[in-house]
Kinemage of the C-alpha trace (Angstrom):
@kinemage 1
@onewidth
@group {chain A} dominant
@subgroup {mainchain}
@vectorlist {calphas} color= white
{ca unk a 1} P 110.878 37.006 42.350
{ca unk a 2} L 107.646 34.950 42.574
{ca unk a 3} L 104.721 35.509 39.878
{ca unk a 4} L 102.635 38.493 41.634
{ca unk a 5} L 105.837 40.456 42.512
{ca unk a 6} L 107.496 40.471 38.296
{ca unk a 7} L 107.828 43.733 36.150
{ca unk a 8} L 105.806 44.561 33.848
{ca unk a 9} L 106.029 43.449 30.448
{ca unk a 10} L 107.680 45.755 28.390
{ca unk a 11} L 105.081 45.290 25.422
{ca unk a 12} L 101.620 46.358 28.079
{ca unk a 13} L 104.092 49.727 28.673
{ca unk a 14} L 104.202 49.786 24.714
{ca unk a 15} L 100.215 49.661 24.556
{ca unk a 16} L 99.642 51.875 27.475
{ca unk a 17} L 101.838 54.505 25.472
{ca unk a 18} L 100.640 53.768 22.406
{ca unk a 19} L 96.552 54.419 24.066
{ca unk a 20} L 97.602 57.679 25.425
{ca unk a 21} L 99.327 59.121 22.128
{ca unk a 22} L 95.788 57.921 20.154
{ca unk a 23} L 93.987 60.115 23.209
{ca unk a 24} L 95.986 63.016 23.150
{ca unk a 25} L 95.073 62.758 18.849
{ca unk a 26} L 91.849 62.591 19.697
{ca unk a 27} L 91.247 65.385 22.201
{ca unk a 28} L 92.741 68.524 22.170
{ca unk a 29} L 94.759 69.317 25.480
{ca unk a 30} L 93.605 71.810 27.771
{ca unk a 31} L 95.537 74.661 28.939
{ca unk a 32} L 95.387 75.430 32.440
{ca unk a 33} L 93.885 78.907 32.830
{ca unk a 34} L 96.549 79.448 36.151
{ca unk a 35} L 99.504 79.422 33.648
{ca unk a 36} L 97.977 81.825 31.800
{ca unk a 37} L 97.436 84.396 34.593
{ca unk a 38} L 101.200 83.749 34.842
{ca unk a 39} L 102.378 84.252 31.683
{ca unk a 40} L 103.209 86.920 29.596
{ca unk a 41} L 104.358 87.680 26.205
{ca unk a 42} L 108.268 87.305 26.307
{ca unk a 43} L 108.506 90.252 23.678
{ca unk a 44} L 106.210 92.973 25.137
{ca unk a 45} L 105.397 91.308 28.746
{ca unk a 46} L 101.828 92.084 27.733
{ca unk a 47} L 99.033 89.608 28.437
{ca unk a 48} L 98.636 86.317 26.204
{ca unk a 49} L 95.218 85.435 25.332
{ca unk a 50} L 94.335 80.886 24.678
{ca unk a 51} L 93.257 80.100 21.116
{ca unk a 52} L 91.640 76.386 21.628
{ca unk a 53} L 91.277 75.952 18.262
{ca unk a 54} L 94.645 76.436 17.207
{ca unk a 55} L 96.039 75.316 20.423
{ca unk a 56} L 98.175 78.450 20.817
{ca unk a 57} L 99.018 81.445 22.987
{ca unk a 58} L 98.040 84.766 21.400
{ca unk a 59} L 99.782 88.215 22.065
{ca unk a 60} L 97.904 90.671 20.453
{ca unk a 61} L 100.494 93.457 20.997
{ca unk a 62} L 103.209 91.421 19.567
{ca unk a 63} L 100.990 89.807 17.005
{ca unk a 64} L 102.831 86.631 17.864
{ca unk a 65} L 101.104 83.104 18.415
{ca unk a 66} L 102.826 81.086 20.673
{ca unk a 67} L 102.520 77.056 20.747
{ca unk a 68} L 101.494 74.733 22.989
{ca unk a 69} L 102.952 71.469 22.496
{ca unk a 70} L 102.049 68.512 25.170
{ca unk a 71} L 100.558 70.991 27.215
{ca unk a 72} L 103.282 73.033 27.449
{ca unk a 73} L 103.943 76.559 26.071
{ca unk a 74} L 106.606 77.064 23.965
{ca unk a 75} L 107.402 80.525 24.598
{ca unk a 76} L 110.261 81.393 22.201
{ca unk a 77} L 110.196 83.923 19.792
{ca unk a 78} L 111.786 81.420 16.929
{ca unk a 79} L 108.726 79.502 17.128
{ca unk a 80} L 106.049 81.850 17.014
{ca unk a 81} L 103.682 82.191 14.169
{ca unk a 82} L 103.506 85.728 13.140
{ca unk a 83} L 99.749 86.921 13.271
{ca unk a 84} L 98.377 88.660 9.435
């Protein structure tokens, strides 16, 4: 394999993981307002509302907040967060 044509080091695929774990710290992700049309509470199949600040899916009627961990919704009742 000549010079131009090698693999990438493994230690730049290291530091290119490394600089996108320090930007997804830095800046909270944003949900895509399409899934949310789409989804609905999996205990009353009512609507889900976005909390940015907490990063989580709110069902009022439930009174369930639902995760959203690497930009994706973990919509299981086990991991909820009960709402006071």
């Amino acid at each position: 394999m000549s010079e131009n044509m090698s693999a990438p080091r493994p230690d730049r695929a290291a530091e290119a993981a490394k600089d996108n774990d320090t930007k997804d710290q830095a800046k909270p992700a944003a949900f895509d307002r399409r899934m949310l049309e789409a989804l609905v509470c999996p205990v009353t199949h009512g609507p889900l509302s976005w909390d940015s600040e907490k990063q989580e899916l709110v069902s009022k009627s439930a009174r369930l907040a639902f995760p959203v961990r690497g930009g994706i919704p973990v919509m299981l009742v086990s991991e909820a967060r009960e709402l006071g």
